[in-house]
N, C-alpha and C positions, 0 to 999 in steps of 0.2 A: 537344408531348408531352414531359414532361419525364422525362431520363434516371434510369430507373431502379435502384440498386444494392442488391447482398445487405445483409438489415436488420444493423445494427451490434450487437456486442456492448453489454451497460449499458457496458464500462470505455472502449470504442472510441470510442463519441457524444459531440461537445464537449456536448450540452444538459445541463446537471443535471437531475437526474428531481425534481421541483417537486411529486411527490406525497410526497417525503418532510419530515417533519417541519420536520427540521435545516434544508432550503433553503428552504420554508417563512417561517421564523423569519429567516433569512438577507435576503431580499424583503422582510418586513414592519420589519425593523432600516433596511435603505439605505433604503427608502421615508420613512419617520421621517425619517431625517437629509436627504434632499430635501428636503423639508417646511420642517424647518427652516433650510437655506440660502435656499432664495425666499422665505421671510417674513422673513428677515431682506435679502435683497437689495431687499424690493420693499417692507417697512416706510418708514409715513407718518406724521411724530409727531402728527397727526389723526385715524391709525389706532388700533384697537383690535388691540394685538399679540394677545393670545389667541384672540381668533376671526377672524383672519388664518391664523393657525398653526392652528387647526381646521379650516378651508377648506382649505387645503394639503393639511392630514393626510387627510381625509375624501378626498378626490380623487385624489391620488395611491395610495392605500388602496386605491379601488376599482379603478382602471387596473391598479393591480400586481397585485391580486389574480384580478382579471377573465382577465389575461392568464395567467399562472402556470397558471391551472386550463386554460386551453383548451391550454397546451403542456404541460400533465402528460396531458390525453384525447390530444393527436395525439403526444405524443414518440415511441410506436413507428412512425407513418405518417412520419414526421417523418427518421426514422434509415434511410429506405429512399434515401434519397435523398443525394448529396455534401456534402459541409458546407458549401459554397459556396450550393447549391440550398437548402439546409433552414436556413442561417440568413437567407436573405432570406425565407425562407416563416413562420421566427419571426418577422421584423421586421414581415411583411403581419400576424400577428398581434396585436403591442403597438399596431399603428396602427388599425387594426381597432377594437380594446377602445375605443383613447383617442376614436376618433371616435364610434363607441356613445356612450360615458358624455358626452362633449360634448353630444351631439344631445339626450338624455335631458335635458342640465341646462339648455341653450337654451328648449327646447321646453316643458317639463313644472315645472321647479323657478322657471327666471325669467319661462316664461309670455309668450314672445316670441312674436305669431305666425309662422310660416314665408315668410309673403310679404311679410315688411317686413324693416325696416334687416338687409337681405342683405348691405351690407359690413361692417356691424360683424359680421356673423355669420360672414363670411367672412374676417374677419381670427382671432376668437376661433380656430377651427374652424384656420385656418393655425399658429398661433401654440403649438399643444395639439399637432398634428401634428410641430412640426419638435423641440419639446423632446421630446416623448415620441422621434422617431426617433433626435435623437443619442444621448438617455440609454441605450438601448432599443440600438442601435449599439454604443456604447461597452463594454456589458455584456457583449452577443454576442460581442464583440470578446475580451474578458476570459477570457470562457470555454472559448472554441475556443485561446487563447495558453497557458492553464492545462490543458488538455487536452493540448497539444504537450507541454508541460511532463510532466505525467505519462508521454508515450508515449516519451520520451525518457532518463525514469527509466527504464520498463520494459526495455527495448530496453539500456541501459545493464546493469541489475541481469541481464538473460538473457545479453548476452556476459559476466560475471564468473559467471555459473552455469559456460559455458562452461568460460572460463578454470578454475576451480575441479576439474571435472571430470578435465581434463586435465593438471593440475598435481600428480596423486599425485607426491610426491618422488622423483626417481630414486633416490635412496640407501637411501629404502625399496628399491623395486624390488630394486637391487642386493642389498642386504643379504639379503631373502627368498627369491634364486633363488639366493643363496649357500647360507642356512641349509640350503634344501631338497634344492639338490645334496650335502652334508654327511649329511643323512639317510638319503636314497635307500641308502646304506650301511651306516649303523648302526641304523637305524630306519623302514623304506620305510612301512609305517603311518601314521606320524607325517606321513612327507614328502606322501604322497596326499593329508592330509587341510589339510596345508599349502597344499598345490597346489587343492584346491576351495576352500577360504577366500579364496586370492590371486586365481582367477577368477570365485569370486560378487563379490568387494568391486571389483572392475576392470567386471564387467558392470554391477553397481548404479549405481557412480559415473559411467559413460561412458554406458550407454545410456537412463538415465532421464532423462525430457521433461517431468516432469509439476510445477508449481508444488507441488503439496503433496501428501504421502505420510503415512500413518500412523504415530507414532512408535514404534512397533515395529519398522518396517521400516527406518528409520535409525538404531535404537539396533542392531538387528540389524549393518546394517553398520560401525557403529561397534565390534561385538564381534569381529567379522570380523577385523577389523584390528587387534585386540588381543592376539586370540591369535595370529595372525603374529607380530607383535613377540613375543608371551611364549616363543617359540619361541627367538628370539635374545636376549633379555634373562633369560630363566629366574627365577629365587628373586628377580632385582633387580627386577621389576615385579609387584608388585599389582594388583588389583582389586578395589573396594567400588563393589556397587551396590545403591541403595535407590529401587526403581518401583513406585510406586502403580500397582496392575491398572487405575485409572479411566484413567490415564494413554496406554495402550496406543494406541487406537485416535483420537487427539485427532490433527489433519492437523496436520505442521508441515514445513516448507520441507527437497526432499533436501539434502545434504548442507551443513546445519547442526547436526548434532552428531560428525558425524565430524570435521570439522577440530578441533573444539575438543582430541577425546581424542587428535587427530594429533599437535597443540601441545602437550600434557603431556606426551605423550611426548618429543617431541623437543627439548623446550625444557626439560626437567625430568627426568624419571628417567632417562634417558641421563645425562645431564648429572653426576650425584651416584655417585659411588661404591658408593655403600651401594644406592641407584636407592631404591623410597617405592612410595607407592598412589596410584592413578587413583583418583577419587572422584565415581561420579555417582549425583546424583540427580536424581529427577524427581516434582513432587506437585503437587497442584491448590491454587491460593488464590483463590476467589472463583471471577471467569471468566476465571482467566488459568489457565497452568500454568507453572510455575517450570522449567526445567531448571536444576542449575549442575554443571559437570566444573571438579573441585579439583584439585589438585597438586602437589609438593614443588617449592619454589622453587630453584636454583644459583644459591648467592651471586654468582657470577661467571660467568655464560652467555658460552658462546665463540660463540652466534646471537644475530641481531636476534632481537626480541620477537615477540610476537603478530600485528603490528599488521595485516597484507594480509589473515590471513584473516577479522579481527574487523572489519575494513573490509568487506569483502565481504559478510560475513554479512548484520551492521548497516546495510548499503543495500537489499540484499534485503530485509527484514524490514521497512523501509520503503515500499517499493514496495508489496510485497503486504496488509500491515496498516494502510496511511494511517495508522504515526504510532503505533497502536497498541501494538505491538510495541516491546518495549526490550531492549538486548545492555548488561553492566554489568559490568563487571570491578574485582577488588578484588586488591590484592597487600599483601604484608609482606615479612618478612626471609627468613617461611620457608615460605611455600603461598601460589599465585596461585591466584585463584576465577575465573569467568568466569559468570554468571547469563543465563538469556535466558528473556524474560516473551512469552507470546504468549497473545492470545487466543484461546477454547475453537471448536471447529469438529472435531465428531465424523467419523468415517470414513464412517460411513452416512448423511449429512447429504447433501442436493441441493445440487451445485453451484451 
């Protein structure tokens, strides 16, 4: 009986899911290039290169293909089980396939019958079996290391969510329960509404779990935190923003646009005397959506730059978009841009 485990997520299972297109295409490309390594390994200048290398193709075509389809029908039966179990249960399957298509071609195409030269048949039949296993092995092998590979991004980009979360700046902090005890005096109004600001934007960033949130809800918290600061920056910080309503409800990763309008702030209208405008925008181009937060540059910033939380973001956006996803920053003498391209995925869309 073999041990049974809860079926894996698609992102959890080493198998690639072989009903799609992309891997598809993938299969039928290395098969190709098989092909043409053993017709060239096993080329005979008495041979006919072309239909060598058609034999190849045609054989290995069908094996690969044979096989692919039968672990795109069992992948879900397949992922109920350890990766240990389920990629030897793949491997019974390429051997399986090869030994079918062997038998078919012994039998039916060269017209051998079955009770004769059983050792040439039993060498062929051997021979089909060990290349198709290493290949077949080597692949499995590939996939479940590239699968580690991804769970290791993951697992990487979630402790930096972490980190992220917990790294509101203490001198924010400071500064905000300074302004708001200041208030509580001159303006207790002011200071309460200070005060729910500074505990919606501390609950958002700390207690949300979730890969991706509605951009509303993190441009929300990004405002959050703005008028905090407009509270102790006053007439020196601006605000322009221009949001496409399609824009709204498009999921994109928490707290990546809060850091960005963190870093204008702190890296920039602080910075200037005169202090400048925050500048965000956000619009659809195609099937992506653009955000970009702009900002007045300090000829001479007395902070490191950008770079931890554009690090952070820009692995995140990796992980979850394969690649997809792009963070691109542009600076001059006197406004740094920061742009982030994400792919379209609506709020009411099934996970």
């Amino acid at each position: 009986m073999l041990p049974v485990k809860k079926a894996k997520d698609a992102q959890e299972f080493f198998l690639p899911d072989f009903c799609q297109p992309q891997s598809l295409f993938l299969v039928v490309l290395v098969g190709e290039l098989l092909a043409v390594i053993f017709t060239l390994l096993n080329f005979q200048p008495q041979a006919n290169l072309w239909n060598l290398l058609g034999i190849y193709s045609i054989s290995i075509q069908i094996i690969a293909l044979i096989s692919v389809s039968l672990l795109c029908w069992l992948r879900p039966w397949l992922a109920k089980y350890s990766d240990w179990v389920s990629g030897a249960l793949s491997l019974s399957v390429i051997l399986f396939a090869t030994l079918v298509f062997t038998y078919v071609v012994i039998r039916y195409y060269w017209q051998i019958p079955i009770d004769l030269t059983q050792q040439a048949q039993s060498n062929i039949f051997l021979r089909h079996v060990l290349i198709a296993g290493l290949i077949g092995a080597v692949a499995l092998r590939y996939f479940y290391l590239q699968q580690q590979y991804r769970q290791k991004l993951a697992s990487e980009a979630s402790a930096r969510l972490e980190a992220l979360q917990a790294r509101i700046r203490p001198h924010f902090l400071f500064n905000s329960m300074n302004v708001i005890a200041s208030l509580t005096r001159i303006d207790p109004a002011k200071a309460e509404a200070a005060i729910e600001d500074l505990s919606d934007l501390f609950r958002a960033t700390l207690e949300n779990k979730q890969d991706l949130i509605p951009f509303s809800e993190e441009l929300q918290n990004a405002e959050r935190y703005l008028a905090i600061e407009k509270i102790r920056l006053g007439d020196r910080m601006q605000v322009k923003k221009s949001v496409s309503a399609d824009c709204l409800q498009v999921l994109v990763p928490p707290l990546s646009v809060q850091p960005l309008v963190e870093n204008a702030v702190y890296h920039g209208i602080q910075m200037l005397p005169d202090g400048g405008t925050v500048d965000i925008t956000a619009e659809l181009e195609g099937d992506l959506m653009k955000i970009c937060v702009a900002n007045p540059r300090a000829r001479e910033p007395s902070h490191k730059g950008h770079g931890i939380a554009l690090k952070n973001i820009g692995q995140r956006l990796e992980v979850i978009y394969s690649g997809k996803a792009n963070l691109h920053r542009r600076s001059d003498e006197d406004f740094y841009k920061v742009t982030m391209s994400i792919p379209l995925k609506q709020a009411d869309e099934s996970k």
